[in-house]
N, C-alpha and C positions, 0 to 999 in steps of 0.2 A: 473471748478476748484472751490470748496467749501474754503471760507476762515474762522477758527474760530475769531470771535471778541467780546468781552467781559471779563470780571472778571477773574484775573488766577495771579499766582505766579509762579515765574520764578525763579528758581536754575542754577546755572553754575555746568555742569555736567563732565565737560571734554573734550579736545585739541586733538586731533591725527595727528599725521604730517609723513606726505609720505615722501620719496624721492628716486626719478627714473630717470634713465636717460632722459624720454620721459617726464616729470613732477614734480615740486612738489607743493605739495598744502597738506593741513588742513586742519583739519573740527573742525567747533565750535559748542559743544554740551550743550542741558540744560535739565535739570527735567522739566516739567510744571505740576502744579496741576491747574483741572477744577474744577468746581462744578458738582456734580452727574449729576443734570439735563443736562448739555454740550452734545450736537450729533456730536460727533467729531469721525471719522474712519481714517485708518492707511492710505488710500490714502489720505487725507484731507491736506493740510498746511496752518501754523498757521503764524500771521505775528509779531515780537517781534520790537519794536520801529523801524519801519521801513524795517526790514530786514525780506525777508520769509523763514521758514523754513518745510524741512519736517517731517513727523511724523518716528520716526524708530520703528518698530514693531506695534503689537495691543496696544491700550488704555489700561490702567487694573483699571480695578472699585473698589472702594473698598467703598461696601454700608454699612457694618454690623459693620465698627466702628464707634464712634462718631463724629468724624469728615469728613464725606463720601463725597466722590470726584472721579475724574478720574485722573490717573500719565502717563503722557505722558514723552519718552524720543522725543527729536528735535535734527536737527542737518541743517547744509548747511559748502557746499564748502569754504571754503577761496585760494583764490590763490595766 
């Protein structure tokens, strides 16, 4: 298991809250912005003050503006 560690910004992305009979539980999501250079893949997770999370979806590059970087969405379980 690859962990990213280094430089990045963390946005709060948004809450989803289950509830089932068999469960309920939530999930705590964030935006993260890399820097271009970052080798971060969608099996990857990243660790935010202590707590690990995973990547949802592909990374999305964005080289061709001037502030170029990679946006990550995260998430993990709360229960």
């Amino acid at each position: 298991m690859k962990v990213w560690e280094g430089r990045a910004v963390v946005q709060p992305d948004r809450t989803f809250e289950s509830f089932s009979p068999a469960r309920d539980t939530s999930q705590e999501r964030f935006s993260v912005f890399l820097p271009l250079s970052a080798d971060v893949r969608s099996s990857d997770r990243i660790s935010i003050r202590g707590q690990m999370y995973e990547i949802d979806g592909e990374p999305k590059q964005f080289a061709q503006t001037r502030l170029r970087h990679i946006q990550l969405t995260v998430w993990r379980a709360i229960r």
